[in-house]
Every structure is written in structure tokens, then in C-alpha cells.
N, CA and C of each residue as an Amber inpcrd file, in Angstrom:
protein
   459
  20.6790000 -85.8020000  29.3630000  21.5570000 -84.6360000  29.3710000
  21.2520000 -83.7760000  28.1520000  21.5160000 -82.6150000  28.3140000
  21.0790000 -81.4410000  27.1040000  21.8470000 -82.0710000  25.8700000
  21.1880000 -82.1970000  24.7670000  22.0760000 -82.3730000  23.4500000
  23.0600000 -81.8170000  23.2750000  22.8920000 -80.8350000  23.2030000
  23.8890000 -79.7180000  23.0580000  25.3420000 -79.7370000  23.2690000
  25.0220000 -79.7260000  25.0100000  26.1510000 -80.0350000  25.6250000
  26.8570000 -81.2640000  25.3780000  26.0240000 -82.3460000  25.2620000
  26.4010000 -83.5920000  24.9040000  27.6700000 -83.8370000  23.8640000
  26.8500000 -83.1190000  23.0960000  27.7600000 -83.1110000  21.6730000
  29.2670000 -82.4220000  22.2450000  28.8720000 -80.8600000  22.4660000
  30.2350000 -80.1290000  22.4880000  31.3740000 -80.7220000  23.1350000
  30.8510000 -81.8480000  24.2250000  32.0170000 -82.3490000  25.4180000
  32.4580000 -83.1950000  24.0900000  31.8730000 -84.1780000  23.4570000
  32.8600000 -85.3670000  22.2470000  33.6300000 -84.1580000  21.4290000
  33.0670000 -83.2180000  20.7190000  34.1040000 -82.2350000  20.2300000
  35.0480000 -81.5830000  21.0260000  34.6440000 -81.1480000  22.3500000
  36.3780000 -81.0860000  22.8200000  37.0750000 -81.5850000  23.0010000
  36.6720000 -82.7980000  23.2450000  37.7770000 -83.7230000  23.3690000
  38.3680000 -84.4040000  22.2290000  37.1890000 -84.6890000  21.5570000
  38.1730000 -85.4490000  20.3280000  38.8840000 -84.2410000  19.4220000
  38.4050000 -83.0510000  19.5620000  38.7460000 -81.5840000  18.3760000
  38.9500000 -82.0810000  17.3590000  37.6450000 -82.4320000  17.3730000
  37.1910000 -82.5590000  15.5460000  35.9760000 -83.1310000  15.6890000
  35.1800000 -82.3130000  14.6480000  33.5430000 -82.0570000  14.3450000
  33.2770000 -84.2540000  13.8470000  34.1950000 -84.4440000  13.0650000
  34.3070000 -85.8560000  12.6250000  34.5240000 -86.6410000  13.5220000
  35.2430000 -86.8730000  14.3460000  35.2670000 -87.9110000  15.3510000
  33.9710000 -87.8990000  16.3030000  33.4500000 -86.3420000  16.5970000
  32.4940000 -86.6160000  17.5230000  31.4630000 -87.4250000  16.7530000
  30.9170000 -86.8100000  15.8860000  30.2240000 -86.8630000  14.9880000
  30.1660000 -88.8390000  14.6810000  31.0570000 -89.2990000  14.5590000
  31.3520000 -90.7800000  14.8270000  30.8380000 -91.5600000  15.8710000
  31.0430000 -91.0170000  17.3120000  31.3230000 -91.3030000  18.3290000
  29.4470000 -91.2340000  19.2270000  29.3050000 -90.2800000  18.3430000
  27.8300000 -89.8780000  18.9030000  27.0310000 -90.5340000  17.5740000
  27.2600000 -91.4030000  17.1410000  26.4860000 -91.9750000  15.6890000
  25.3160000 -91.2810000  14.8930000  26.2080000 -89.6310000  14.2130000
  25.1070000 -88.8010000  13.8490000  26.0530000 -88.0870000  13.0880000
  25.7380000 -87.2870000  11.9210000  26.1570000 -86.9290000  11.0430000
  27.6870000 -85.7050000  11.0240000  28.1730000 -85.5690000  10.6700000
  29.2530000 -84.1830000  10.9810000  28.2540000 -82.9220000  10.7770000
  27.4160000 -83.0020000   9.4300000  26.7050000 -81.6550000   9.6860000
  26.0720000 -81.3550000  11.0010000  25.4500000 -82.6410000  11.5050000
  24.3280000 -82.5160000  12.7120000  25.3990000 -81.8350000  13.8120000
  26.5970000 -82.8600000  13.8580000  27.1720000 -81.9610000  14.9980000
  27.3890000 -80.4130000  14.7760000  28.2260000 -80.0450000  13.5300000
  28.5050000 -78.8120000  13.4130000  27.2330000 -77.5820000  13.8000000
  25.9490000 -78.2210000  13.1450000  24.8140000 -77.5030000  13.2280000
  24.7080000 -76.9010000  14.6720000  24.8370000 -78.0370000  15.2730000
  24.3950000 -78.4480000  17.1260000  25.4550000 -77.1140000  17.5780000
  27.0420000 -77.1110000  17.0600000  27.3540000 -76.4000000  17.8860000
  27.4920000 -74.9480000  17.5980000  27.2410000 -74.4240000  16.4340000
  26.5220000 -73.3740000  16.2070000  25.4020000 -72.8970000  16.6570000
  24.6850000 -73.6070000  17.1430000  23.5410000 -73.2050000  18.0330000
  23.6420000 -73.0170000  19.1460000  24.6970000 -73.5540000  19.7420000
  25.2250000 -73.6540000  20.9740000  26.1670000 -72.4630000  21.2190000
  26.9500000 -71.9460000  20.3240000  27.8120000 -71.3000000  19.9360000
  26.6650000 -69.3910000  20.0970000  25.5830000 -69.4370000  19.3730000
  24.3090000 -68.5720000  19.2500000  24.0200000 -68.1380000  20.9300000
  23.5890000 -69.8330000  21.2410000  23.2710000 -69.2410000  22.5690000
  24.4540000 -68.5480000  23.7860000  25.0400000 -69.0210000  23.9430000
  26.0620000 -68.6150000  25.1080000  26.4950000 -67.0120000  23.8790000
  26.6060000 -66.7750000  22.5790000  26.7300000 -65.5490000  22.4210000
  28.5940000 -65.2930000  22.3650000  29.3020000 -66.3860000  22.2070000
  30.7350000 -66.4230000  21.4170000  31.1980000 -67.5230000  20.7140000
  32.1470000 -67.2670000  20.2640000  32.6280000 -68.7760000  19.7780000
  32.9390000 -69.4540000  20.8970000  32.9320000 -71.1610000  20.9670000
  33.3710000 -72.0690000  21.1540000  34.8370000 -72.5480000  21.0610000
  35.1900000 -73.0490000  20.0670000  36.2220000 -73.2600000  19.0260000
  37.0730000 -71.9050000  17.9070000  38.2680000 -71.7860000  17.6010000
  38.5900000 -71.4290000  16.8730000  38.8850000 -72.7990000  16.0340000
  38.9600000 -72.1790000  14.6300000  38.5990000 -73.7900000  13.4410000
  39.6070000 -72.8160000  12.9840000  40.6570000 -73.2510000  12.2740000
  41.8040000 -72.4880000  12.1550000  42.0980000 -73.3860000  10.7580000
  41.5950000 -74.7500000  10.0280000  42.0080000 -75.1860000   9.1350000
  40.6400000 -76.4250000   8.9490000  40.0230000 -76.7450000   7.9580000
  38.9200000 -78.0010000   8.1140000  39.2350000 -78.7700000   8.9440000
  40.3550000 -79.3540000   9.5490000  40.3160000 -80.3390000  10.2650000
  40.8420000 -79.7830000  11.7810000  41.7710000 -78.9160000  11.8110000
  42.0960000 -78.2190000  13.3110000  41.2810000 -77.5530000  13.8780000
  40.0800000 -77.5270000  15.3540000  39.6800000 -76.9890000  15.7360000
  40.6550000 -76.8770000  17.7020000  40.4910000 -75.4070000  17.7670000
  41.2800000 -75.2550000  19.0750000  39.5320000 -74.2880000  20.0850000
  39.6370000 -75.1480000  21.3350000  39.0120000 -74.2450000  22.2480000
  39.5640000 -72.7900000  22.4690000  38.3060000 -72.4040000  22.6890000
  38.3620000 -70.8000000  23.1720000  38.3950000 -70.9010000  24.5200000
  38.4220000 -69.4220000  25.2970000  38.6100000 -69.5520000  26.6810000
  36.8960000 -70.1910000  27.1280000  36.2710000 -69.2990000  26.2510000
  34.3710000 -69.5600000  26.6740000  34.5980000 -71.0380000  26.5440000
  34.9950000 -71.9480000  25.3940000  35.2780000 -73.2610000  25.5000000
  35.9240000 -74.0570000  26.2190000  36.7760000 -73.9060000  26.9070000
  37.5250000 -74.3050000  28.0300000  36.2570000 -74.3380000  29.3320000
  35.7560000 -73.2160000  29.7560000  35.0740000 -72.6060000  30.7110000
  33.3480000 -73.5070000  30.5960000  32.7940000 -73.4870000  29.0870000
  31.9410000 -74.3110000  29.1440000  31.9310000 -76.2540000  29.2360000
  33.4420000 -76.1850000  29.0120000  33.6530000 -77.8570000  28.9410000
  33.9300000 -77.8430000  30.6880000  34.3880000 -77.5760000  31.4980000
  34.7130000 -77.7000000  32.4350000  33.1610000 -77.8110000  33.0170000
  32.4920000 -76.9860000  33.1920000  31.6590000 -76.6940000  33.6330000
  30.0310000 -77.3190000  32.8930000  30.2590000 -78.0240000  31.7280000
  28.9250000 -79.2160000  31.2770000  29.7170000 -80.4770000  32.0360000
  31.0900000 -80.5790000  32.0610000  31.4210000 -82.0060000  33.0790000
  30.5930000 -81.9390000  34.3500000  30.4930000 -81.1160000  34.7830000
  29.5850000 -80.8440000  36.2330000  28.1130000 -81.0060000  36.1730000
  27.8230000 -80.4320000  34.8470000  26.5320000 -80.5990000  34.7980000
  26.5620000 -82.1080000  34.5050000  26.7080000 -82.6960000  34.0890000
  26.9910000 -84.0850000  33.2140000  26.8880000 -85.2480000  34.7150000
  27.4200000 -84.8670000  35.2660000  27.5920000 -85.5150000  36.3980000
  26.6940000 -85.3370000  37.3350000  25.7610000 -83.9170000  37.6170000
  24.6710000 -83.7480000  38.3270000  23.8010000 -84.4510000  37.6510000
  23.5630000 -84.2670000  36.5150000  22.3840000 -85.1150000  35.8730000
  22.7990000 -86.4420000  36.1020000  23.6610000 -87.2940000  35.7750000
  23.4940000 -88.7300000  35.7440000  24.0210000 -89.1610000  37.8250000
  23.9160000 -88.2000000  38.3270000  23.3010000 -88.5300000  39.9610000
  22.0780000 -88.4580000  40.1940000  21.5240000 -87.3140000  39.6080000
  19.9200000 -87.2440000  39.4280000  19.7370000 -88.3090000  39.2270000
  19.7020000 -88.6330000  37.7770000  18.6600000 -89.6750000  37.4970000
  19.1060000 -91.3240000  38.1220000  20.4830000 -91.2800000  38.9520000
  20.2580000 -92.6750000  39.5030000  19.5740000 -92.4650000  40.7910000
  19.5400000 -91.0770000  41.5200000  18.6540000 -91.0330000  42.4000000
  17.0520000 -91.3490000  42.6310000  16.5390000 -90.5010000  41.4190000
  15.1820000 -90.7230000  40.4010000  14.9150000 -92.4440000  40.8690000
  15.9530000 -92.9850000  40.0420000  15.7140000 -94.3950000  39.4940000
  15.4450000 -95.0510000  40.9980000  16.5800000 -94.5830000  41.7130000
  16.2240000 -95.4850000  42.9660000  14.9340000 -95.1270000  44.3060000
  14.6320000 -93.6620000  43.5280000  13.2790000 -93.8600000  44.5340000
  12.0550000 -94.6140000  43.7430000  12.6500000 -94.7010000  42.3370000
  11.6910000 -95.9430000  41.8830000  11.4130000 -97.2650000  41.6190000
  12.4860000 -98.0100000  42.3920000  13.4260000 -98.8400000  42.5510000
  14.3610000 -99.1740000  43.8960000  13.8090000 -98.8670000  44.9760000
  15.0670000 -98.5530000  46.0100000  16.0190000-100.0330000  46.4620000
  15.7660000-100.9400000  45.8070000  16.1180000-102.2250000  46.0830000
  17.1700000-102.4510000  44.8370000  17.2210000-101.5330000  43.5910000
  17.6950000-101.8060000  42.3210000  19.3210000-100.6860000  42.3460000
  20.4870000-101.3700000  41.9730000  21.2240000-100.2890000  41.7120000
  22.1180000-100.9200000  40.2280000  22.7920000 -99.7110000  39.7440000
  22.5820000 -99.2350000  38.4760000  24.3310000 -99.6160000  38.5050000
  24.4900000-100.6550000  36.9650000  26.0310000-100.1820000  36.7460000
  26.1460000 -99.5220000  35.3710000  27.0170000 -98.5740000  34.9340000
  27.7530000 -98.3720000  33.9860000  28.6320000 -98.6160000  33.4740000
  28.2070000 -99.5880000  32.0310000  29.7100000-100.0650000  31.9090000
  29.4050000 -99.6250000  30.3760000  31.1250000 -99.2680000  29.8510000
  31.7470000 -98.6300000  28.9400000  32.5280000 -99.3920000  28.3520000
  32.2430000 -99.3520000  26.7420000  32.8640000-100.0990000  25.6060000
  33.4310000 -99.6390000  24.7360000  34.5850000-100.0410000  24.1310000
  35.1560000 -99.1060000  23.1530000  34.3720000 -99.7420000  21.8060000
  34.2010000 -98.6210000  20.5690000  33.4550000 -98.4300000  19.5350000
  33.5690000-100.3550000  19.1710000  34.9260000-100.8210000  19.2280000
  34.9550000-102.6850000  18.1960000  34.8960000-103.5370000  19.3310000
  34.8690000-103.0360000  20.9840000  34.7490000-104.2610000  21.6730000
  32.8510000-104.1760000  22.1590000  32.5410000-102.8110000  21.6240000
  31.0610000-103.2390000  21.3330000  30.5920000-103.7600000  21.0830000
  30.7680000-103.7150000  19.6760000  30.0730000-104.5550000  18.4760000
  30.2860000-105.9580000  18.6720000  31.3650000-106.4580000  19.1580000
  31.5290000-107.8860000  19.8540000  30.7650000-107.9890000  21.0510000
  30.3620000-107.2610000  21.6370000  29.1330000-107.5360000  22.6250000
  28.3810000-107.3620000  22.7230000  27.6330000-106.9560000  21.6840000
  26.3670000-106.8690000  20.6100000  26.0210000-108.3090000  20.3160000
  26.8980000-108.9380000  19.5230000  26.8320000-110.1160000  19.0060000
  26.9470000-111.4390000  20.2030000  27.7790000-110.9550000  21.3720000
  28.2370000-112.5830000  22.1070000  28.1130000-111.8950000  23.4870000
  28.2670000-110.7880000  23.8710000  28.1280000-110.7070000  25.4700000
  27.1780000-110.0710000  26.0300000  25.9990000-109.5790000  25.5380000
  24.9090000-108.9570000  25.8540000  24.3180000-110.6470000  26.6370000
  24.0610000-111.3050000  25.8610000  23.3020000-112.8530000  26.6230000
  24.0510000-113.1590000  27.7290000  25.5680000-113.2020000  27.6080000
  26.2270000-113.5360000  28.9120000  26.1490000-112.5310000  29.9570000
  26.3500000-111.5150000  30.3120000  25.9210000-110.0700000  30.5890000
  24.2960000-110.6970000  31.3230000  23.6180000-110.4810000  30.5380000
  21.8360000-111.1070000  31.1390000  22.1570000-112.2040000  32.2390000
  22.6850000-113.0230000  31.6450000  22.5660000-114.3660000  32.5400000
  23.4670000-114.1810000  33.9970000  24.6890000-113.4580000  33.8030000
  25.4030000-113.8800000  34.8480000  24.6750000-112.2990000  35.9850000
  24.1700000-111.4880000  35.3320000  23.0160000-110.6870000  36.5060000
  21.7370000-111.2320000  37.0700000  21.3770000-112.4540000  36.5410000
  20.2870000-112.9460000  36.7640000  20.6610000-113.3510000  38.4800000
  21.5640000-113.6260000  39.1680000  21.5780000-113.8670000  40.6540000
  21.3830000-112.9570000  41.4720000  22.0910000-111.2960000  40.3860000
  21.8300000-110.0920000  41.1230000  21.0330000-109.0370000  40.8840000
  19.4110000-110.4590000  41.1910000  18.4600000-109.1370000  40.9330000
  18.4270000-107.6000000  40.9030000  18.9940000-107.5400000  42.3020000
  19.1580000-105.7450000  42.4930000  20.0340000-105.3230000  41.2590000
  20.4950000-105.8730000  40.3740000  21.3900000-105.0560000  39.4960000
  20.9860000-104.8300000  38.1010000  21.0160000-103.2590000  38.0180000
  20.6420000-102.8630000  36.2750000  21.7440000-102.7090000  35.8230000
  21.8580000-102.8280000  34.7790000  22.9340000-102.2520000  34.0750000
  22.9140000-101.7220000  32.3400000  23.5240000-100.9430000  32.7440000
  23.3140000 -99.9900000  31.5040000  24.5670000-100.1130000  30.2280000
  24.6050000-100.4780000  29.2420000  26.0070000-100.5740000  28.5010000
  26.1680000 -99.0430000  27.6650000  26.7120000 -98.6170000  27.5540000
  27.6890000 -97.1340000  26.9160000  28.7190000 -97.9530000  25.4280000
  28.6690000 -97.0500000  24.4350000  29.6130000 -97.6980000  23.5580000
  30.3250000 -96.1460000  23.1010000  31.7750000 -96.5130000  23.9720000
  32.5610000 -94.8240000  23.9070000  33.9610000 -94.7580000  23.2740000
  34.3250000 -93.9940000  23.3320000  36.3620000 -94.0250000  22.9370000
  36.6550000 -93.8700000  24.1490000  37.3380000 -95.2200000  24.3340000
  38.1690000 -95.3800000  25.9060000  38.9170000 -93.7050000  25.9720000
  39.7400000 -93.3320000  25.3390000  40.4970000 -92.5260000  24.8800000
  40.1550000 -90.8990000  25.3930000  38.7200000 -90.8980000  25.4630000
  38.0430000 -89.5570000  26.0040000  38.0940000 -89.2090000  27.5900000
  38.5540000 -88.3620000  27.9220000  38.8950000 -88.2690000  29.6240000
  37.6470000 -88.0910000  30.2110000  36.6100000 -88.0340000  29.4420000
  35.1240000 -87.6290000  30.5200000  34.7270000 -89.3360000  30.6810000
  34.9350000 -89.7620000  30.0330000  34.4760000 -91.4730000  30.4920000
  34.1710000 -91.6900000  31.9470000  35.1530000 -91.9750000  32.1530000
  35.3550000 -92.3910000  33.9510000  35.3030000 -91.3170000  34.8890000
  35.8440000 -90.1970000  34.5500000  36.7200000 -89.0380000  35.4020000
  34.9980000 -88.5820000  35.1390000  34.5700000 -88.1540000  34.1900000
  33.2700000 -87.9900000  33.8690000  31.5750000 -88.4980000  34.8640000
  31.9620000 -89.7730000  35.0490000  31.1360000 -90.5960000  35.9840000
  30.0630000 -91.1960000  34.8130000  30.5850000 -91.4820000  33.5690000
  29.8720000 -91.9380000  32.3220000  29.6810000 -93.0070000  32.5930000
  30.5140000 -94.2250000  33.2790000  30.5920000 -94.9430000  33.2580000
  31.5090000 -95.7000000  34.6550000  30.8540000 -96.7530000  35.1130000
  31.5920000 -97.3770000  36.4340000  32.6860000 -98.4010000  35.8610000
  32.4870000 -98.8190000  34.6750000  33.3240000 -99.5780000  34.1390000
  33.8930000 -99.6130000  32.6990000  34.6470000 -99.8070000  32.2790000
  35.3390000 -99.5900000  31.1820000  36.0810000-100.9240000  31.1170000
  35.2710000-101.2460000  29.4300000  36.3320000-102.4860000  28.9610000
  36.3750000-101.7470000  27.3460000  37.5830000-102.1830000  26.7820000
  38.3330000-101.8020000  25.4330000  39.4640000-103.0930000  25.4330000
  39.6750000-103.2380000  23.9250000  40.5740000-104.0020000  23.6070000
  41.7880000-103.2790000  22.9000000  42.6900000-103.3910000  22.5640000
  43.5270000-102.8910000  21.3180000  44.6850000-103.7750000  20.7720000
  45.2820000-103.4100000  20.0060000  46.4520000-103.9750000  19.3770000
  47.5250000-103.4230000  19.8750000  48.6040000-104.4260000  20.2730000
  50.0150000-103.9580000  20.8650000  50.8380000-104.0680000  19.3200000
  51.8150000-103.2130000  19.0610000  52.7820000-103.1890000  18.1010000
  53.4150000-104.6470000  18.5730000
């Protein structure tokens, strides 16, 4: 998917240059840079930034987030289409992790993960490490599955 766009969808949603910037494991300048360029091309603002940490969409921002979800979603049909005329026996899961139940399956469920697909040859699978919290996840088509943990009060 275009960088670009990539980026701007974690900044609208999270509205803030820092969380995306987290989320996409790359610097706050890099994002800010990214969406100034982005900002260049389409030829308005994005965001009104109204305080360092408050950023609010513009209408062009509203209009381009709506509309990279679409793109976002044509591309990752593309490329499972792609995949399966190169592959037509192979299909693809997406599954989605929140940022700390990652890193725990980094360490202990990537091997279990391997092993228990080993019966279902036909199956790839792809792991995502996201903020449950972001509405393009699922609604998005980022991901077929979503696991997160959290703390109850």
C-alpha cells in the first residue's frame, strides 16, 4: 500500500503524529515529514494542528481517509488475488495483535502458530502487530483476526 496513505490512516485515527508514529515503528519526524508531503500533493491541509498535541481532520481529511480505506482494501484483495494465482491451492489468514500481546508471540506463539498450520498446508498466514483500538483493523479488512489482551479495573 502507498506509504503515504499508510501513515495518514494511523494519524487519523489515532490524531496524533506520536501514536502513529509508534504504531507504524518509525520516527514522529518521519511521520510528520510523510504527511506534509502528502499534504503538498493533494494541494491542502490534511489536519488542522491547533496545539502540539491536538490535531483535528479537515474536510479534504475526512474525504481522503474515507476514501484510502477503499483503496486499502482494493490493494490487500489485489494482492490476495495475485497470491492465489500463484498459489491457487494456498489461502491467506490475517491475524492482528495488539502492540504487548505481540511481543508475547514473538517470544512463545510464533512456533505454536507454525506447528498447529502444519496440517493446513493450504494455509499462509500473515501476523499484523496493531492497536486493537483503530477502526480500520477489521472494518478495514487488515486483518481476519484479532487477538489483544488488556487489564480489567
Amino acid at each position: 500500500m502507498n506509504p503515504y496513505l499508510n501513515t495518514f490512516i494511523y494519524v487519523y485515527e489515532t490524531r496524533s503524529f506520536s501514536l502513529a508514529a509508534q504504531e507504524l515503528f518509525v520516527t514522529q519526524p518521519a511521520v510528520s515529514i510523510k504527511i506534509q508531503q502528502l499534504e503538498r500533493q493533494v494541494g491542502q491541509p490534511l489536519f488542522v494542528r491547533t496545539n502540539h498535541r491536538t490535531i483535528t481532520p479537515t474536510s479534504a481529511g475526512n474525504l481522503l481517509y474515507e476514501k484510502s480505506l477503499e483503496i486499502r482494501k482494493i490493494w490487500n484483495e489485489t494482492q490476495d488475488k495475485l497470491n492465489h494465482i500463484a498459489n491457487p491451492q494456498r489461502h491467506l489468514l490475517r491475524i492482528g495483535f495488539s502492540q504487548t500481546t505481540s511481543q508475547i508471540f514473538l517470544c512463545f506463539g510464533n512456533p505454536l502458530l507454525v506447528k498447529s498450520c502444519l496440517p493446513f498446508s493450504s494455509l499462509m498466514y500473515c501476523v499484523f502487530a496493531f492497536n486493537p483500538q483503530l477502526p480500520s483493523g477489521l472494518n478495514g479488512r487488515l486483518v481476519n483476526i484479532t487477538c489483544a489482551c488488556g487489564l480489567s479495573g
